[in-house]
C-alpha positions in Angstrom: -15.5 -12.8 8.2 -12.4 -14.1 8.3 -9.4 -12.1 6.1 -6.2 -13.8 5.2 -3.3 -12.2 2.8 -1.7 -13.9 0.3 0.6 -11.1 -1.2 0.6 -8.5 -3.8 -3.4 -8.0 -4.4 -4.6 -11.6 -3.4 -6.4 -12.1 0.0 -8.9 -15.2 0.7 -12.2 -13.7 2.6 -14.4 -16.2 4.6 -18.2 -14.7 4.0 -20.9 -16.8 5.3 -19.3 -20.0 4.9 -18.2 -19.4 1.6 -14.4 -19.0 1.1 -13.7 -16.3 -1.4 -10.8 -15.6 -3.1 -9.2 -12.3 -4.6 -6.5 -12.2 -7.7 -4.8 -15.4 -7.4 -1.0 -14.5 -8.0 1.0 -16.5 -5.5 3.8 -18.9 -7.1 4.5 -16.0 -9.3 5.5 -13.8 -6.2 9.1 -14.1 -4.7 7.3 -12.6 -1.6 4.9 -15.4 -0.8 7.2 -18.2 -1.6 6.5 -19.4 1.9 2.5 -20.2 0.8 1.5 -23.4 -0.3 -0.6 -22.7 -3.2 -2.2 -26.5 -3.0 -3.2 -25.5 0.5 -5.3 -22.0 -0.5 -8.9 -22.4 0.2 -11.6 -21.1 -2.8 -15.1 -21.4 -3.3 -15.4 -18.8 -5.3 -12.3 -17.1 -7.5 -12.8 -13.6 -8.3 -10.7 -11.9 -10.9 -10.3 -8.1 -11.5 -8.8 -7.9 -15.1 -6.2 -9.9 -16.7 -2.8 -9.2 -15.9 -1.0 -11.8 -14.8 -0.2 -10.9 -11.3 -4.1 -11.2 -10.8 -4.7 -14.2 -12.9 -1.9 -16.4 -12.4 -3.0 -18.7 -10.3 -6.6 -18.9 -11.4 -6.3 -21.9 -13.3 -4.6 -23.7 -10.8 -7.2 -23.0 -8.0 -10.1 -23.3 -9.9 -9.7 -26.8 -10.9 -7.9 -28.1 -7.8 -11.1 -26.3 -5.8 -13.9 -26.5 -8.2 -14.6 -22.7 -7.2 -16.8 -20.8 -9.4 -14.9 -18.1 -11.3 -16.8 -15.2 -11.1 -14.8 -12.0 -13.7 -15.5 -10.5 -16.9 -16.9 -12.3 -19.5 -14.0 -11.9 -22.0 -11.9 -13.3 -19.1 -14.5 -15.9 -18.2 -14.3 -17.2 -22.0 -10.9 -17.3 -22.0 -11.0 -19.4 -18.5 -13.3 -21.5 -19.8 -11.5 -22.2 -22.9 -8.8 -23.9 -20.8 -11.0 -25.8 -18.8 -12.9 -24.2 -16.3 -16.7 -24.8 -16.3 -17.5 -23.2 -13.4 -18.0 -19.6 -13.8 -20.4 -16.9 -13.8 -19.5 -13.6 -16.2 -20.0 -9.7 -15.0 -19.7 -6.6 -16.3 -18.8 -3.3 -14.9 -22.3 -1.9 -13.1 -23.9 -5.4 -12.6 -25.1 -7.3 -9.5 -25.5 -10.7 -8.6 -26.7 -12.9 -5.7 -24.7 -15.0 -4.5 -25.0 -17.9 -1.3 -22.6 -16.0 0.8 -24.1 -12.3 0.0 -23.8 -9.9 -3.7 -21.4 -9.3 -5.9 -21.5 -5.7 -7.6 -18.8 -4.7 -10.1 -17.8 -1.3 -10.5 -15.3 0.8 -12.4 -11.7 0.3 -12.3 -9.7 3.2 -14.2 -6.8 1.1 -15.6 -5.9 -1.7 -18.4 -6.4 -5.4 -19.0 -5.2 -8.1 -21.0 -4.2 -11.3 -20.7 -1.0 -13.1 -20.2 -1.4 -14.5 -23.9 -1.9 -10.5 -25.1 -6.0 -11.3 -25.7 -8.5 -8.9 -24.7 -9.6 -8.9 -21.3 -12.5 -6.3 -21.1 -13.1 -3.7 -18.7 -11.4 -3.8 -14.9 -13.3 -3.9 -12.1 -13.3 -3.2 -8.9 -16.9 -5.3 -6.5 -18.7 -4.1 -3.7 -19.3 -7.2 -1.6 -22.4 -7.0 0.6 -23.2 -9.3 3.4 -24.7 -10.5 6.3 -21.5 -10.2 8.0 -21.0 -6.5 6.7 -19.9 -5.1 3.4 -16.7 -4.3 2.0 -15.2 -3.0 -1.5 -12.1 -4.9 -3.1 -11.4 -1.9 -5.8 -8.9 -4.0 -7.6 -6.3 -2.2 -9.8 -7.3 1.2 -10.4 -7.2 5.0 -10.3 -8.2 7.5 -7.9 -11.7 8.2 -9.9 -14.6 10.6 -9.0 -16.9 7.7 -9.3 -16.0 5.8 -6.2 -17.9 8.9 -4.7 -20.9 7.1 -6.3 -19.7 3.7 -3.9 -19.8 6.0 -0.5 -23.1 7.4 -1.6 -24.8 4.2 -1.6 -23.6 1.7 -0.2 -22.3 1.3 4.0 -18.9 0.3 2.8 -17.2 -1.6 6.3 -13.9 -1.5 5.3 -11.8 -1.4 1.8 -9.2 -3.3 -0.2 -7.2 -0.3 -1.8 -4.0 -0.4 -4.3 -1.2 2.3 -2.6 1.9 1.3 -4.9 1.8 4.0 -7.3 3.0 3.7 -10.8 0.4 1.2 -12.2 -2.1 2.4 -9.8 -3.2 4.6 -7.0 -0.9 6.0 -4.8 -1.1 7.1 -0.3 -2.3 10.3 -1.4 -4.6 9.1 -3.6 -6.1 6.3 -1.5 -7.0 9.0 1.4 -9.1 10.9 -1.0 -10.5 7.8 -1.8 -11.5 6.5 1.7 -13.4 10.4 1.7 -15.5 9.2 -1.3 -16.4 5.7 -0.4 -16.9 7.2 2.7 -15.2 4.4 4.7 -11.8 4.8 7.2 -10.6 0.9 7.8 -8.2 0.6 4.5 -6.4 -2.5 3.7 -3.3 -1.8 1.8 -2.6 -3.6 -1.7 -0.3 -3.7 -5.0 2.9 -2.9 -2.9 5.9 -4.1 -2.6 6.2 -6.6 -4.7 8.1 -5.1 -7.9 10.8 -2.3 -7.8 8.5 -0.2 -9.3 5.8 -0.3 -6.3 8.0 -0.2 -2.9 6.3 1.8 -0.3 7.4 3.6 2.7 5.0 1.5 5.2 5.8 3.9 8.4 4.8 6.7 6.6 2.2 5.7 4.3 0.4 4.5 7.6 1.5 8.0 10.0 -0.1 9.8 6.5 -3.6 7.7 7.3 -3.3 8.5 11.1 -2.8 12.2 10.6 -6.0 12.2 8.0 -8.3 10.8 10.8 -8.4 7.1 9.1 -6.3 3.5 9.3 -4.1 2.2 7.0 -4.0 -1.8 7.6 -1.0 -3.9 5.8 -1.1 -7.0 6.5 1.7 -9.4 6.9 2.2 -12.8 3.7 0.3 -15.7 5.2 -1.4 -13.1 7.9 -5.4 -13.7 8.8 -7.4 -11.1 10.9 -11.1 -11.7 12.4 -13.4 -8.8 10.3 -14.5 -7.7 14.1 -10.5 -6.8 14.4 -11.5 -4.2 11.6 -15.2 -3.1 11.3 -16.3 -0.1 13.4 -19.5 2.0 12.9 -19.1 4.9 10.6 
């Protein structure tokens, strides 16, 4: 696997092959200014909830690509009201096969509607399993007891975890989180970006080393090797 950041909550992860892409929000982020959308790789799009800073970009990707959307199905609707045709709709505690591996979409404690105010369904968060190994992008969300439910069974490899407070989890939060999912290689998301999310980096990661685990932020444009990241638990 192959993991490349894109800013804010969107990262493109090679599984298998298949290029997969996380909560497309790039032109709309004065941080990644220096990615060319156009250039963004997708074979498969996959959408959290609605809020624009996760959507954004879909519709762009999606057509120039031909991906498959894969989100809720009152997001998939709404995507394939403008268009899309490719798409497959999920709902929180579902699975699916895929070509690259499965998709399983789990609860995400926070909001969703989309950028025209419509309904957008439930969050969700997706445990990704693999050949290559597993990992769980948790999307926007609360700490929640029910990511205990995610360590207890499923290996998780590494995780995808919002640390910007306010809209979502904070530092704190995301240690007790890597204790229930049971997993210590924790890619930071949802920072930065907005006034209301700056993070103190040094100390947010010197907080993971002092709890026994690894805080990974990545730099805009940045790709790592999964092998860089993936121990044994």
């Amino acid at each position: 696997m192959n993991i490349t950041y894109y800013g804010h909550s969107c990262f493109g992860i090679e599984v298998n092959g298949s290029h997969l892409l996380f909560d497309p929000f790039i032109t709309g982020n004065d941080l990644a200014k220096h990615i060319d959308v156009n250039s963004v790789k997708a074979d498969y799009i996959l959408i959290s909830h609605g809020h624009h800073d996760h959507i954004d970009d879909a519709l762009l990707i999606a057509k120039r690509t031909g991906a498959k959307v894969v989100s809720s199905f009152e997001i998939i609707n709404w995507l394939v009201g403008q268009g899309i045709a490719n798409s497959h709709p999920m709902n929180v505690g579902g699975s699916w096969k895929f070509d690259f591996g499965s998709v399983k979409c789990v609860s995400a404690v926070h909001s969703s509607s989309l950028p025209d105010g419509s309904a957008a369904g439930s969050p969700m968060g997706f445990v990704i399993e693999s050949s290559e190994g597993n990992f769980y992008f948790a999307g926007d969300t609360a700490l929640t007891y029910d990511m205990k439910l995610i360590g207890d069974y499923n290996k998780i490899d590494f995780a995808l975890l919002p640390i910007g407070d306010n809209f979502t989890m904070v530092v704190d939060s995301a240690l007790i989180a890597t204790e229930f999912i049971k997993c210590k290689k924790i890619i930071g998301m949802h920072y930065d970006t907005f006034g209301y999310i700056k993070i103190n980096k040094t100390e947010s990661v010197k907080k993971f080393e002092e709890a026994g685990a690894e805080l990974i932020l990545f730099e805009i444009g940045e790709t790592k090797s999964s092998k860089e990241l993936i121990t044994k638990q």
